[in-house]
C-alpha positions in Angstrom: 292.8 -97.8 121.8 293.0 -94.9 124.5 292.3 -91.3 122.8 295.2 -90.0 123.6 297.2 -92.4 121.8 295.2 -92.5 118.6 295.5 -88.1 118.8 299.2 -88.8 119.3 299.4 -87.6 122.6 297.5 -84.3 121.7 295.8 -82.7 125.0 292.7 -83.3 125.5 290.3 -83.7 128.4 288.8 -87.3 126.9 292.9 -88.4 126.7 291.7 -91.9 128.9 288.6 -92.5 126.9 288.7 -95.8 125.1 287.9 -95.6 121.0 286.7 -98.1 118.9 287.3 -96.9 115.7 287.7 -93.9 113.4 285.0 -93.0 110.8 284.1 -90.2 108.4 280.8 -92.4 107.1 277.1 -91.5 109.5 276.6 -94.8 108.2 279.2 -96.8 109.9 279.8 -94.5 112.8 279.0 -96.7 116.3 279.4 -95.8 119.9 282.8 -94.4 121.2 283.6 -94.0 117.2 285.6 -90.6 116.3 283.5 -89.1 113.7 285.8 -87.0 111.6 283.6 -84.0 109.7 284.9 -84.3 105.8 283.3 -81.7 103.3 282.7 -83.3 100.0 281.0 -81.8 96.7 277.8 -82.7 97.5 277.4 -83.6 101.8 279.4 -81.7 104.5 279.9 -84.1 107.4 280.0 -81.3 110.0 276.2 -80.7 109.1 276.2 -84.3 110.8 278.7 -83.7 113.6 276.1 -83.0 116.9 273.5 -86.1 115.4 277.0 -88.3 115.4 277.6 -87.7 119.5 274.4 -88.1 120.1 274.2 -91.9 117.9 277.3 -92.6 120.7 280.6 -90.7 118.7 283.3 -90.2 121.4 284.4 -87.1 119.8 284.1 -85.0 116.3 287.0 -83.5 114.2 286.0 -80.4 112.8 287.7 -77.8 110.6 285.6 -74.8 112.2 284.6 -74.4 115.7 280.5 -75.7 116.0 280.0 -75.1 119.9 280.0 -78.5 120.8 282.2 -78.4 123.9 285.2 -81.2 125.1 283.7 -83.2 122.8 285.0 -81.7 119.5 288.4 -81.1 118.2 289.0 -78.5 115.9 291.9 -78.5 113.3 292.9 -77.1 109.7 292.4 -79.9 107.7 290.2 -82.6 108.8 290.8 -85.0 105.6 294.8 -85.3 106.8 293.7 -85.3 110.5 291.5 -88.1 109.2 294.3 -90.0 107.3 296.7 -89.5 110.1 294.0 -91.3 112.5 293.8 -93.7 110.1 297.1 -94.2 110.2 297.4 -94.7 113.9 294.5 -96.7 113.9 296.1 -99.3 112.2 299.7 -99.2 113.9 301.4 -97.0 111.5 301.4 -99.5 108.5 303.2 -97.0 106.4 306.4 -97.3 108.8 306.7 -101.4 108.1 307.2 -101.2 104.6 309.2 -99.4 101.8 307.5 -97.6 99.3 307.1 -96.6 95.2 305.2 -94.3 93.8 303.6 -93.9 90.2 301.4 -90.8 89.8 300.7 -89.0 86.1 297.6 -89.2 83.6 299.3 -91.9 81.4 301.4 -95.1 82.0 300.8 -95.8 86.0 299.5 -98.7 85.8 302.6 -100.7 83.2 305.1 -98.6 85.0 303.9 -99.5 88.3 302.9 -103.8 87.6 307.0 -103.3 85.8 308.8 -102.4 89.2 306.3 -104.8 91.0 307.7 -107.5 88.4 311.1 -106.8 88.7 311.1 -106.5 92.3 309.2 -110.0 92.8 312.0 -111.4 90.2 314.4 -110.4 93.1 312.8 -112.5 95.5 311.2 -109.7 97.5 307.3 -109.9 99.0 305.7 -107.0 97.1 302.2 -105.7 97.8 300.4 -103.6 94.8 298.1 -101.0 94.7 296.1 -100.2 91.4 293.8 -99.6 88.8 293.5 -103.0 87.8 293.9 -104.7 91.0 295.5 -105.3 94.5 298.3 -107.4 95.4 299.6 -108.9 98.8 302.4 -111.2 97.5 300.3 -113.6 95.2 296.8 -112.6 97.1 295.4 -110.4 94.6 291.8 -108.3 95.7 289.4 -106.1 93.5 290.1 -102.9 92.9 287.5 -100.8 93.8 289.7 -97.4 93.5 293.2 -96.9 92.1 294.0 -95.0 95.4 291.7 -96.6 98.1 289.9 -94.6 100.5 291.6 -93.6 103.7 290.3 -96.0 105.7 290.5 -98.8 103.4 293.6 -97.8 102.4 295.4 -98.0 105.4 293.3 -101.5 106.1 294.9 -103.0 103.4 298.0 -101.4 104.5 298.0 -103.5 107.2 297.0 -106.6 105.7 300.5 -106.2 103.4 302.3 -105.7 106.8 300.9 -108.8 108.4 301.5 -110.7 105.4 305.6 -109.5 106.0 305.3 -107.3 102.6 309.0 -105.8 101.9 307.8 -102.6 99.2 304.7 -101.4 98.5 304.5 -100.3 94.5 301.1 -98.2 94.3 299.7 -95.5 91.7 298.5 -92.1 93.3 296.0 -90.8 91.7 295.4 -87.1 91.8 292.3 -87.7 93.9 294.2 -89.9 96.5 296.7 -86.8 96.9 294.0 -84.2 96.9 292.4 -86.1 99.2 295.2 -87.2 101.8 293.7 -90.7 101.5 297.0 -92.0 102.0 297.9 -90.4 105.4 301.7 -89.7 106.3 302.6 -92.6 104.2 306.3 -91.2 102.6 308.1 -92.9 99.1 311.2 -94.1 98.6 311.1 -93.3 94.9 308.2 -91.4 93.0 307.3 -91.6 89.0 305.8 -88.6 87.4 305.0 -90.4 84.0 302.9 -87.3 81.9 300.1 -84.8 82.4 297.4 -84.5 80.0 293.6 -83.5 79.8 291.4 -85.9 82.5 289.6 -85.4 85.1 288.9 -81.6 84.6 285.2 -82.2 85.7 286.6 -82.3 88.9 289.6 -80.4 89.1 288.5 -77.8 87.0 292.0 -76.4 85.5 294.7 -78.2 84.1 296.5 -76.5 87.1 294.4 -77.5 90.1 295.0 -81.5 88.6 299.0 -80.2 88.0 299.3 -78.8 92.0 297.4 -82.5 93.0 299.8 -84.5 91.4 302.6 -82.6 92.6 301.9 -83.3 96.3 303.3 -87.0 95.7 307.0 -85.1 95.9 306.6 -83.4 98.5 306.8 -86.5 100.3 309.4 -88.6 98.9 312.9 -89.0 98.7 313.6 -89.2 94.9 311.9 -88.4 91.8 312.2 -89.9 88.6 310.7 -87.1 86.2 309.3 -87.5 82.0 311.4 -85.2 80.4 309.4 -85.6 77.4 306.7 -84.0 79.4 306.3 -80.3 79.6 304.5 -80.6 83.3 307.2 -82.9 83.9 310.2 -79.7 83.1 308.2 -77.5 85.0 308.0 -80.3 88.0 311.8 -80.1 87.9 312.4 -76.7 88.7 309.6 -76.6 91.6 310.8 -79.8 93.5 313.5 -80.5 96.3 314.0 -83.1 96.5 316.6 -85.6 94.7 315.8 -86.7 90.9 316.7 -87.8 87.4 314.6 -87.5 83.9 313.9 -90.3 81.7 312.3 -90.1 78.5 312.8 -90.6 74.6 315.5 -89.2 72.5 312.8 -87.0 70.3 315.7 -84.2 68.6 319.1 -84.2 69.0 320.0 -82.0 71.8 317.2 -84.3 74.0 319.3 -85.3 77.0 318.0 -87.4 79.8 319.7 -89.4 82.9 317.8 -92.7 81.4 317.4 -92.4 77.7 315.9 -94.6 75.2 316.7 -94.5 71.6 317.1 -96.3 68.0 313.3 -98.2 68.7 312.0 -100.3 66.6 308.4 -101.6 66.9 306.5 -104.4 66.1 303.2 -106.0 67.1 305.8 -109.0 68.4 307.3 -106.6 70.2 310.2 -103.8 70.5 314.0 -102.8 70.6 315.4 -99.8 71.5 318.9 -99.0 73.1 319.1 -97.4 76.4 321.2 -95.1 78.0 321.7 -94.9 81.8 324.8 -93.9 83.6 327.3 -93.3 80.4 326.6 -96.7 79.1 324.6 -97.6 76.0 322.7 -100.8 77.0 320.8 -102.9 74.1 317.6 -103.8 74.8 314.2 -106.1 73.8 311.0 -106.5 75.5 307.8 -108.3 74.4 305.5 -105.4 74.8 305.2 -102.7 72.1 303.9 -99.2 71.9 306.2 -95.9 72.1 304.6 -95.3 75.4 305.6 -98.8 76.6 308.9 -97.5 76.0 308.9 -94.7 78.1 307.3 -96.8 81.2 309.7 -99.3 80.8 312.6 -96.8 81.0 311.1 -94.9 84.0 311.0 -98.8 85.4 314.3 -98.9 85.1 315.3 -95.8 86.4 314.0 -96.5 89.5 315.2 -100.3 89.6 318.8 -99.2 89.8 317.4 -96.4 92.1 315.9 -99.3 94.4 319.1 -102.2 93.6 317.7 -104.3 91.4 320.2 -105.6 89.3 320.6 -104.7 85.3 320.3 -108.0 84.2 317.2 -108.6 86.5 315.5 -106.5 84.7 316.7 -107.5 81.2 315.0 -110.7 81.8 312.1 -109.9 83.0 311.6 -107.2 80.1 312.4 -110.4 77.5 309.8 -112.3 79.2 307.1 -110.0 80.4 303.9 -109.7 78.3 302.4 -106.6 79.2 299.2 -105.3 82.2 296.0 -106.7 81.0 294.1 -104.4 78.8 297.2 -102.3 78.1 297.7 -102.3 74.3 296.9 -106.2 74.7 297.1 -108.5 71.5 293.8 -110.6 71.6 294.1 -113.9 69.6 291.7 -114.4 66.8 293.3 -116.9 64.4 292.4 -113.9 61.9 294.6 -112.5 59.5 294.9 -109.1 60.7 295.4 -107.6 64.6 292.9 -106.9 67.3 294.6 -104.7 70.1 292.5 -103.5 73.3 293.6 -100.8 75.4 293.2 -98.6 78.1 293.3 -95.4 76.5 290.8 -93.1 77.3 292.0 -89.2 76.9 292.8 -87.5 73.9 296.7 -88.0 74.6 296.7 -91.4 75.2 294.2 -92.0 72.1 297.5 -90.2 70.3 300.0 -92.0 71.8 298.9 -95.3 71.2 297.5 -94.6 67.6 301.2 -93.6 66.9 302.9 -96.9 68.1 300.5 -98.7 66.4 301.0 -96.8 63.4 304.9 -97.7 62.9 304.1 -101.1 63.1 300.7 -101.3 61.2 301.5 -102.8 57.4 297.6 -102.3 55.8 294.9 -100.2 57.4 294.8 -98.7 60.9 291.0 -98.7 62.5 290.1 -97.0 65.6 287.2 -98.3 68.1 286.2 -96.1 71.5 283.8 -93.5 72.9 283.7 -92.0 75.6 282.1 -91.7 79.2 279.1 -90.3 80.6 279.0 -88.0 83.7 282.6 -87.0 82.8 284.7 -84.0 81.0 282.7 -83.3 78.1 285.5 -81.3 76.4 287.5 -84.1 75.7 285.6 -86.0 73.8 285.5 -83.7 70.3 289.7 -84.0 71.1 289.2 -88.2 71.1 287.6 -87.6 68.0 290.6 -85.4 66.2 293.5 -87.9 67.7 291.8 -90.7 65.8 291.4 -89.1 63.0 295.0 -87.6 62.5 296.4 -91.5 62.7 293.6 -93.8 62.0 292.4 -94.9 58.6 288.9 -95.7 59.8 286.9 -94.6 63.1 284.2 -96.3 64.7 282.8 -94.1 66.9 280.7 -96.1 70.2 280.0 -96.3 73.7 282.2 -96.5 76.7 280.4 -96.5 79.7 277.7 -93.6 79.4 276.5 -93.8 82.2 273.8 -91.5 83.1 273.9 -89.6 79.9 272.1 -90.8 76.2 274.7 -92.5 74.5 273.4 -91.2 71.3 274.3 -87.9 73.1 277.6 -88.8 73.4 278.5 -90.1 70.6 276.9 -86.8 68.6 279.8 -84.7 71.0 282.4 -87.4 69.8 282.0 -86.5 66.2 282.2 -83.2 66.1 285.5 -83.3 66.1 285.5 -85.1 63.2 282.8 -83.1 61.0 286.2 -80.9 59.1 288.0 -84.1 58.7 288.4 -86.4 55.9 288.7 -89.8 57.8 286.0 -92.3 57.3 283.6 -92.8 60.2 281.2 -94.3 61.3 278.7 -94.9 64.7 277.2 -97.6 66.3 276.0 -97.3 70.1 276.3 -100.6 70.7 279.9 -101.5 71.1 279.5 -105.7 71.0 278.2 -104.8 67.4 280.6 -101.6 66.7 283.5 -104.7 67.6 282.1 -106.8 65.3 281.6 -104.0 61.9 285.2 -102.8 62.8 286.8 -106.4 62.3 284.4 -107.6 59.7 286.1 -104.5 57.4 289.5 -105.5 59.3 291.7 -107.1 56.1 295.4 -108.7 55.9 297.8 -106.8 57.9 295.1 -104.7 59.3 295.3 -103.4 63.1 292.2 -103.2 65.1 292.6 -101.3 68.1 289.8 -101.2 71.1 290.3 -97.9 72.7 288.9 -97.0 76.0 287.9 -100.1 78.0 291.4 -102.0 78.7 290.8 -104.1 82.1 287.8 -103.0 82.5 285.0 -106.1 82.0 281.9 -104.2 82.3 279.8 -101.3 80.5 278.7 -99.0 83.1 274.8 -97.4 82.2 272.3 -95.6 84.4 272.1 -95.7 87.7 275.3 -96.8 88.1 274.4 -100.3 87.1 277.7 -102.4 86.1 276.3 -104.9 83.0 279.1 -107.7 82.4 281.1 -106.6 78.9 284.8 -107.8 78.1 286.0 -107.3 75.1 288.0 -110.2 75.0 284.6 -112.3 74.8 283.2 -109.7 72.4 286.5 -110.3 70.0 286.0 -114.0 70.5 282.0 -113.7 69.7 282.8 -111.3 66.3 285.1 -113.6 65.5 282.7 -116.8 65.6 280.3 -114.6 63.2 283.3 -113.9 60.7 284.3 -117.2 60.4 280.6 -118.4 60.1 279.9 -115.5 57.4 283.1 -116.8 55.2 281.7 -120.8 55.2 
């Protein structure tokens, strides 16, 4: 590709210079590469910028002048400059395809796979990007990031486009934003689902992760907003753009342009009645959890937004059991419930404690921890959820990491040193699994915080060991059963 066309049609002397390819890594940069100067936490790249033209670069972007003549290109942010390269890299990818956005510390990943499912259920060729995974139409890829990096991002991009992908339904993380890994890319529709305490070890301030997820609507066309949410209210009064609020008839006066009410839960599944455009719409879906609730309403919201039919989506809420790892029902042939799921801040400890809750008959026991190398202040706040709404904790690990486990867990429990739940600890979470359910009696729930999709333990050095806890349920089952002979 010609400079000039990849800048845009910027001016530059190097306009007719041919480029093959666009990088921000030392490591991948080759000859007549642009070599765009990103300053990260720990590594600037424009510490790298003269050593890159002379490896072959045909040119450096830099966000402060470094006196390196027609061969540099200074701007004011080089992470956007890089994403819009990216972008044009690829042949505008972003342009091809329609797209829906799902940003918020809670729910992306349900609310997201729902509008995927419902769109699919239509007919349409839908691409997914995700926590859990990728999807091009039925091609599904690992998920190293929720948001990709820029350059993969826009790679993929382009695979969906190939592959004649109608809508692309994607979470955006608070990184991705902060980041500009997704370019100019602009949404159709936008879900703010919640904001609660996460990532703080690298935002810093509940505000700095606030202003990062805000950025998603300043780039699309409508918003459908948690009214439930206090970040949500405030993102109300601050945006432009069009919107509508959704969320769960808590008092009274709660009034919201998609609202559910009269829920009833069970571990079989829920009913609620839903309100949306002046009409009172019964409903049933397989899943369960309060917080399901909410994502399946902000689903819907943006399904009518979007023209998927009502009944559509009816169906597919009747028939759809729920994102792996998100409050999942693992089969024992037990007597009582084993439930895993993803929750791993204090808020959505709460939240899904509470569902379970309303539909637990006997005792309620809690299983997480809670990572290494991550916000530390959290963890004491884990500890307090669980105890306000479970009957039993057993405190574990949940990929440490680089820190002692033991370490962990001793943080973990301080928050429930001036409480009068039961606890107990056990590092090893195969054998944490296996003391929770061997306690677990008839009409007991036995939920798995922390892990959801994931089907590995993360320790030191960054080493991933093989744990699902779908094998561990089926192993501490095996040992139950064998105990009872």
């Amino acid at each position: 590709m010609k400079l000039h066309a990849l800048l845009e049609n910027r001016k530059t002397v190097l306009a007719d210079t041919e480029v093959t390819g666009v990088t921000d890594d030392t490591r991948v940069l080759q000859k007549d590469m642009i070599f765009v100067c990103i300053r990260g936490a720990k590594y600037d790249g424009h510490d790298a910028a003269a050593a890159m033209l002379e490896k072959g670069a045909v040119l450096v972007i830099t966000e402060r002048p470094l006196g390196l003549g027609d061969r540099e290109l200074t701007v004011s942010n080089t992470r956007r400059a890089y994403g819009d390269l990216c972008a044009a890299w690829y042949g505008h990818p972003e342009r091809k395809m329609r797209f829906v956005g799902v940003t918020g510390t809670n729910g992306k990943t349900t609310t997201a796979t729902l509008i995927k499912e419902m769109l699919k259920k239509t007919g349409q060729r839908v691409g997914l990007i995700g926590t859990v995974q990728y999807e091009i139409g039925d091609e599904i890829l690992p998920s190293p990031n929720t948001t990709p990096l820029t350059d993969a991002y826009f790679a993929l991009l382009a695979k969906m486009a190939e592959a004649k992908i109608e809508t692309v339904v994607m979470e955006v993380s608070s990184f991705g934003l902060e980041q500009y890994r997704i370019g100019p890319t602009h949404f159709d529709a936008a879900v703010f689902t919640n904001l609660t305490q996460d990532h703080l070890d690298v935002h810093g301030t509940m505000e700095n992760y606030y202003l990062a997820k805000r950025m998603l609507f300043d780039r699309c066309d409508f918003a459908v907003i948690n009214g439930n949410d206090d970040y949500g209210k405030r993102l109300c009064q601050e945006i432009g753009c069009e919107k509508m609020t959704y969320g769960i008839r808590q008092n009274p006066s709660d009034s919201f342009d998609a609202m559910a009410d009269e829920i009833s839960l069970s571990t079989e599944g829920t009913k609620f009645t839903l309100h949306l455009h002046g009409e009172a719409l019964p409903m049933s879906m397989r899943m369960t959890g309060m917080f399901n609730v909410s994502n399946a309403v902000a689903a819907i919201a943006v399904g009518r937004r979007i023209g998927i039919p009502m009944d559509v989506m009816n169906e597919l809420l009747l028939d759809y059991t729920g994102v792996r790892g998100r409050c999942e029902v693992i089969p024992t042939a037990l007597d009582f419930t084993v439930i895993c799921d993803y929750a791993h801040t204090p808020d959505a400890l709460e939240k899904t404690l509470a569902s379970l809750r309303e539909c637990t008959v006997g005792r309620l026991i809690a299983v997480f921890g809670c990572g290494g190398n991550r916000d530390a202040a959290k963890r004491p706040k884990m500890a307090k959820a669980a105890a306000n709404l479970a009957d039993f904790v057993m405190v574990t690990s949940d990929n440490p990491r680089d820190e002692d486990p033991l370490a962990i867990i001793g943080d973990i429990i301080e928050g429930l040193k001036d409480t009068d739940v039961p606890y107990q600890t056990e590092p090893d979470r195969a054998e944490a699994i296996y003391l929770a359910m061997k306690q677990a009696k008839t009409g007991d729930v036995v939920l798995l915080a922390g892990k959801g999709h994931e089907d590995y333990q993360i320790i030191a050095g960054g080493v991933h060991l093989h744990m699902d806890e779908r094998e561990l349920v089926a192993d501490a089952a095996k040992r139950i059963f064998a105990e009872k002979m």
